[in-house]
C-alpha positions in Angstrom: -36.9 170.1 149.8 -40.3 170.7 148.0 -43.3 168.1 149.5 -44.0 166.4 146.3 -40.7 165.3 146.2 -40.6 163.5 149.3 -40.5 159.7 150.8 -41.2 157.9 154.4 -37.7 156.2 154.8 -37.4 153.9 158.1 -34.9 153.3 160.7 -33.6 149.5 162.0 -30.9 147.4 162.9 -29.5 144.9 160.4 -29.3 141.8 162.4 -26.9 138.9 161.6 -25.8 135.5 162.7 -24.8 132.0 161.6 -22.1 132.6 159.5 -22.8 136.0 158.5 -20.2 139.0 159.8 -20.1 142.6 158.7 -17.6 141.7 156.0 -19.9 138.9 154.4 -22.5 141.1 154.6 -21.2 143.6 152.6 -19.7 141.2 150.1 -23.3 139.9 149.7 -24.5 143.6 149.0 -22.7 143.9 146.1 -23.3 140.4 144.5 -26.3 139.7 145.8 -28.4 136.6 144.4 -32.2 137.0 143.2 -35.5 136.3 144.4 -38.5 135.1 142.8 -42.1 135.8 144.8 -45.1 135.4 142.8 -44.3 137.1 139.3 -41.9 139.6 140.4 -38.6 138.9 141.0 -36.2 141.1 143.8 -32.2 142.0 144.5 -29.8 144.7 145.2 -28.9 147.2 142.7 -26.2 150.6 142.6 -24.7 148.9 145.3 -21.4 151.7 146.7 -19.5 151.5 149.6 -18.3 154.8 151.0 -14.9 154.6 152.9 -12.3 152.3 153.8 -12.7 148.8 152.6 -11.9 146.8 155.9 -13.8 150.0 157.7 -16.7 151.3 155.3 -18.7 154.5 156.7 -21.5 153.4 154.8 -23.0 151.8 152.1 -25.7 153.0 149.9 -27.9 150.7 147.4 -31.5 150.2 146.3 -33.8 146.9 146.5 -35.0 146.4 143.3 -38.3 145.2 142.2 -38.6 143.7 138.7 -40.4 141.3 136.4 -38.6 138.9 134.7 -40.2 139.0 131.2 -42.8 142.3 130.8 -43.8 144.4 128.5 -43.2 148.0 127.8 -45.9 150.3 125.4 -43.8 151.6 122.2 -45.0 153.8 119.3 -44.6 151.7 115.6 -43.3 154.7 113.6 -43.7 153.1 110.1 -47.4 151.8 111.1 -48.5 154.8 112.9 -49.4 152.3 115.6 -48.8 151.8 119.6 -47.5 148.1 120.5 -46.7 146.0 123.6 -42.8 144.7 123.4 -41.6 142.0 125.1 -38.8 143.3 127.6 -36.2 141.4 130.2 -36.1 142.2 133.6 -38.6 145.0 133.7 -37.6 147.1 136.4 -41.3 148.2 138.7 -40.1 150.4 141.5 -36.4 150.4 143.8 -35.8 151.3 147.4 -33.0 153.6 148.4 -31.1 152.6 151.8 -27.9 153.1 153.5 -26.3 150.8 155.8 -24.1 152.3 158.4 -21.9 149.7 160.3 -21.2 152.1 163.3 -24.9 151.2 164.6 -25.9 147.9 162.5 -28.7 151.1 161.3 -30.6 150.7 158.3 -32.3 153.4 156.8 -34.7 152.2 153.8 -37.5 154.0 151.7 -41.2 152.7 152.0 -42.9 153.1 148.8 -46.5 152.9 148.8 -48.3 150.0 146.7 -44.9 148.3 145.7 -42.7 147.9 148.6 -44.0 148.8 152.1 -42.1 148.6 154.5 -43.0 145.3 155.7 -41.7 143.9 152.3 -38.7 145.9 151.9 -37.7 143.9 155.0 -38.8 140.0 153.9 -37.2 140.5 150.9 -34.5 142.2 151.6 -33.6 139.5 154.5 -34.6 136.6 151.9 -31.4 138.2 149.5 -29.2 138.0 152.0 -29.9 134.8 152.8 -30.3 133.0 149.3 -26.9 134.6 148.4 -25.4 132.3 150.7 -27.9 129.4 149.4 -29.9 129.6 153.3 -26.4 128.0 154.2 -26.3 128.6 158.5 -26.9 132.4 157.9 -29.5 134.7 159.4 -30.2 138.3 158.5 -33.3 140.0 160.3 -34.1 144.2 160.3 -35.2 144.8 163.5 -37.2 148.1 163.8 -36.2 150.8 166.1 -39.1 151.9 167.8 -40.1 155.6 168.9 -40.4 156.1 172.6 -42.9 158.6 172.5 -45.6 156.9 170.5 -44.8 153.5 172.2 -45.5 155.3 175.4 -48.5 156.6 174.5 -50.4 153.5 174.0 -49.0 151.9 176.6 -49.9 154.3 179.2 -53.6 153.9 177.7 -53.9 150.0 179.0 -55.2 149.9 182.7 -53.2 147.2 183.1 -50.8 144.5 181.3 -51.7 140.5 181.1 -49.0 139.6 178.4 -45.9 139.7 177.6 -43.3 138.7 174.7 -40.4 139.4 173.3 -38.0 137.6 170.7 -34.1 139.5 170.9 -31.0 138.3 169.1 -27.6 139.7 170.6 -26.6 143.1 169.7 -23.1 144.5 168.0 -21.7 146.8 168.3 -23.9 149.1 170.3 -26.0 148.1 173.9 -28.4 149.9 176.5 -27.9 150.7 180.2 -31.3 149.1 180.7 -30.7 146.0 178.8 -26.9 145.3 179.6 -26.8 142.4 181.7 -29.4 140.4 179.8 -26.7 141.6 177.2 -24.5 139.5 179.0 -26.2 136.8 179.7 -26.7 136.7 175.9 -23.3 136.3 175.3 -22.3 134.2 178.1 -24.6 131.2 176.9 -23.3 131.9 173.1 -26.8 132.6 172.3 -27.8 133.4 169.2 -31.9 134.1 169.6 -33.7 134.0 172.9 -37.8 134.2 173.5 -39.3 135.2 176.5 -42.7 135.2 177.4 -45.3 136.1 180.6 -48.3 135.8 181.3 -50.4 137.5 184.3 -51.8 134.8 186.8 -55.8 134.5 186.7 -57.4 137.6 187.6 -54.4 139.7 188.3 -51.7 141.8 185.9 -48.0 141.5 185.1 -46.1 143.6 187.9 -44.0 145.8 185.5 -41.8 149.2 185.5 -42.1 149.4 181.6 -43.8 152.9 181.7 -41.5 154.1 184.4 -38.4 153.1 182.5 -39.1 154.4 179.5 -40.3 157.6 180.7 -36.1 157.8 182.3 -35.4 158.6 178.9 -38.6 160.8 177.7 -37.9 162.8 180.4 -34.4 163.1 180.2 -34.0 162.0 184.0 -30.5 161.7 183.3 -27.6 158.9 182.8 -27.4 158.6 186.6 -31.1 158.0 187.1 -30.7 155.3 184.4 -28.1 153.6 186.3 -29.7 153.4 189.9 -32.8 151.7 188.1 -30.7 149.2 186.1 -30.1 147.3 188.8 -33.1 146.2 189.7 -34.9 145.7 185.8 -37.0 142.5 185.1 -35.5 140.3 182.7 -39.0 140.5 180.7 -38.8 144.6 180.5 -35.2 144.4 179.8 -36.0 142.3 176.6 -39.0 144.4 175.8 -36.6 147.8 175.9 -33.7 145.8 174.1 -36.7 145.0 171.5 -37.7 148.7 171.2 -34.1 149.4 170.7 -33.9 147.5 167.5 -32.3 144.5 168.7 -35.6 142.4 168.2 -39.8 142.1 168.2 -41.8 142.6 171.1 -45.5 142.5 171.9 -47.9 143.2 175.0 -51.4 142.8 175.4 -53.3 144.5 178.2 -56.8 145.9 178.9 -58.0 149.4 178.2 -61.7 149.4 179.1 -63.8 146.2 177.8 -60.9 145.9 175.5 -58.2 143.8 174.4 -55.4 146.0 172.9 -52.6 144.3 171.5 -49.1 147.0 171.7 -46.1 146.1 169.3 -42.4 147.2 169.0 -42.9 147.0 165.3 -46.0 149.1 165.0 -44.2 152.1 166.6 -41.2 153.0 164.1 -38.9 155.5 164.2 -38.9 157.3 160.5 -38.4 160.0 158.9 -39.0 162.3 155.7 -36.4 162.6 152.9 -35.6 163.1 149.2 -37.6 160.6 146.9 -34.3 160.1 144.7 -31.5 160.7 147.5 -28.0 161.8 147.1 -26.0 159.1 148.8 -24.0 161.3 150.9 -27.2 163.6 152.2 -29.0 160.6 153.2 -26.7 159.0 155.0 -25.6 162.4 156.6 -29.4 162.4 158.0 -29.9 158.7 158.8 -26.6 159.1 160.8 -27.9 162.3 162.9 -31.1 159.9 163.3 -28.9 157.1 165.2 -27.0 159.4 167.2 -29.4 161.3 168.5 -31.0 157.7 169.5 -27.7 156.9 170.8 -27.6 160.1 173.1 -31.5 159.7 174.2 -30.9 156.3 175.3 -27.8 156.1 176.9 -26.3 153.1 174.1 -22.4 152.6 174.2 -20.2 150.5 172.6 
């Protein structure tokens, strides 16, 4: 796969509520509304689904960028001259992804200086939701963030003072580490919950984040997992459930005179791939991506 050829593509979890199921979804892939920001205008294109209807193993598409009325340069044969002409729906740049229902995963393209990969994931969330006309429906990516790096900075701080985390119910997949704040979730029919903590004067927030984590870094094993599950603090649990892709975290603690600020979003898995993917290759490698996640973590269905 020569270099020059190459793109950044990210990993998340599509998340969906209101009215919006897997099968909506999908149906809103394919006739997707379109969204005007600024003077550019954005929807899904080459929208296939791969598989079974009712069961689809995944879909691929691009989010397309465009102006609505441009201009393109063309030679004027007969005046030997170069002119502007007036064009529709000028097409600027289009991001690759495929959606594999078997993990909610998402795995999109970030293309520098047209759409990065925090506005692949506005406007992609803002189609989904003006194709339904904003009706009851919500559609979030999450990122998935990297253990490693996310441990790294944490282990930095001397010590935590905040805490905060936003997580929306996961499907189909959960963690041993978050799975009764899983059920608590769906106990209480909720569809969003915030949690937030803050150190009392002078002192830090008493938390196993770093030990937890490391569980799986280390590959302590599934049984090691377990006996610590028990006894995880609803505020790490939401934190990991977060980092998992199933919402946003943030944490600010002290490293020196210093007050660093640590988010769940600022530490995303990704990966390198084919600028103009085959379908089937990319969603061969996204897939590899989520299971190996899967196996680290411990996730079940």
């Amino acid at each position: 796969m020569p270099k020059s050829r190459r793109a950044r593509y990210y990993l998340g979890r599509v998340v969906k509520g209101g009215v919006l199921d897997a099968e909506k979804f999908i149906k809103a892939l394919h006739k997707p509304a379109s969204v005007l920001k600024s003077n550019y205008s954005w929807t899904i294109t080459k929208c296939r689904v791969f598989g079974p209807t009712a069961k689809p193993k995944y879909v691929y598409a691009r989010l397309a960028k465009y102006e609505p009325e441009g201009k393109i340069a063309k030679v004027d044969t007969a005046m030997h001259d170069e002119i502007d002409a007036e064009v529709d729906n000028k097409l600027i740049a289009s991001s690759p992804f495929v959606y594999i229902p078997q993990y909610s995963g998402i795995a999109y393209q970030h293309i520098w200086n047209s759409i990065q990969q925090e506005v692949f994931v506005r406007r992609f969330s803002e189609i989904i939701i003006e194709t339904f006309q904003k009706f009851f429906v919500k559609c979030e990516i999450d990122p998935i963030t990297d253990y490693r790096t996310f441990i790294k900075r944490l282990i930095e701080l001397e010590h935590i003072n905040k805490l905060s985390a936003t997580v929306s119910p996961p499907n189909p997949l959960f963690g041993i580490l978050w799975k009764e704040l899983k059920e608590y979730l769906k106990s209480r029919d909720i569809d969003e919950l915030s949690i937030a903590e803050e150190g009392k004067k002078e002192k830090h927030l008493r938390t196993n984040l770093i030990e937890l984590i490391n569980l799986f870094i280390d590959k302590k094993g599934e049984e090691a997992v377990n006996k610590l599950a028990e006894k995880v603090a609803i505020g790490d649990a939401a934190v990991i459930m977060a980092a998992d892709g199933y919402g946003r975290a943030k944490l600010e603690g002290i490293k020196g005179n210093h007050i660093i600020i640590i988010r769940t979003s600022e530490n995303m898995k990704s990966f390198l791939f084919e600028k103009d993917p085959d379908p089937e290759e990319l969603y061969e490698q996204a897939k590899a991506l989520f299971e190996e996640i899967n196996k680290e973590r411990y996730m079940e269905h």
